[in-house]
N, C-alpha and C positions, 0 to 999 in steps of 0.2 A: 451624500458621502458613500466612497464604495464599501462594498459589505467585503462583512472581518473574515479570512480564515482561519480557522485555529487547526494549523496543520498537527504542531510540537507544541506543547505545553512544558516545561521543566519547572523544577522547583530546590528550592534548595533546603538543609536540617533543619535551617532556621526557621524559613518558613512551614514547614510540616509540625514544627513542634510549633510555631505559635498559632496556627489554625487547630492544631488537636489541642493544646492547651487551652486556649483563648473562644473558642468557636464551636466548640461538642455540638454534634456527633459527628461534624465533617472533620475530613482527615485532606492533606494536598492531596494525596491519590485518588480518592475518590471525587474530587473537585474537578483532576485532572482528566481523569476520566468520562464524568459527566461532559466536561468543556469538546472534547473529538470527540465523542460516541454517538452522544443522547439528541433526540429528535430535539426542535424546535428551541435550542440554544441562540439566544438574543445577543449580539455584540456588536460595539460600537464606539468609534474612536470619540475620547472626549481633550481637551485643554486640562488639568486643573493648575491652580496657580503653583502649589508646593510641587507637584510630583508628576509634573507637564505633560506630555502626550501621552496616550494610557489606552487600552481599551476600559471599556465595563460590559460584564457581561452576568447573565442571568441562566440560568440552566436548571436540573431536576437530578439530583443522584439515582443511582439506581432503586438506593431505600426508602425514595419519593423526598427527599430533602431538596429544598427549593433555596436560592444561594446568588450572590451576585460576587462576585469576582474582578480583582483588576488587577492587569496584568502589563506589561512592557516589552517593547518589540526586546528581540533578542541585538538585530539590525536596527542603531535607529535609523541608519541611512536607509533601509529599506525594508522600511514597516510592512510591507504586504506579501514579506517572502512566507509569512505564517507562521514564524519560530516567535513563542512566547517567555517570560519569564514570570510565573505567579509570583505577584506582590502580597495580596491578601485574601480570603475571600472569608462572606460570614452568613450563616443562616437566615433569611428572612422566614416572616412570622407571618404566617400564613391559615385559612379557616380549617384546612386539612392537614395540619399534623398535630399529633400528640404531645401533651408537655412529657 
């Protein structure tokens, strides 16, 4: 499968409020950011049944917050122009971070 660009990431209130609500310490901005910035961000198109073609993606915030994310072409006619739209994303638990 070809590999993902994440050119544009967008998000929308809802989404910001239910990753800071729902998902402490990440916020969409800092999600967003990690997703374009951060070295060695992992993404890749998956099927699911509910919420059909998607990336998932794995990345590192700047405050060392490790995170997987999934997101939806903006195009779905043309998933690899790079324009995203965050759906969710939530901390993974991992040996290096603090509760």
């Amino acid at each position: 499968m070809p590999r993902v660009v994440l050119a544009e990431v967008r998000y929308t209130d809802t989404v910001e409020e239910h990753i800071r609500d729902k998902h402490p310490p990440l916020t969409a901005r800092k999600v967003t950011q990690a997703l374009i910035y951060a070295r060695g961000v992992q993404a890749s198109w998956e099927d699911d049944p509910v919420h059909g073609h998607q990336v998932a993606a794995f990345a590192t915030t700047v405050d060392g917050i490790v995170f997987k994310a999934y997101l939806h072409p903006v195009n779905p006619n043309d998933p690899d122009e790079g324009s995203f739209d965050l759906k969710t994303a939530f901390p993974l638990m991992t040996g290096n971070q603090e509760d």
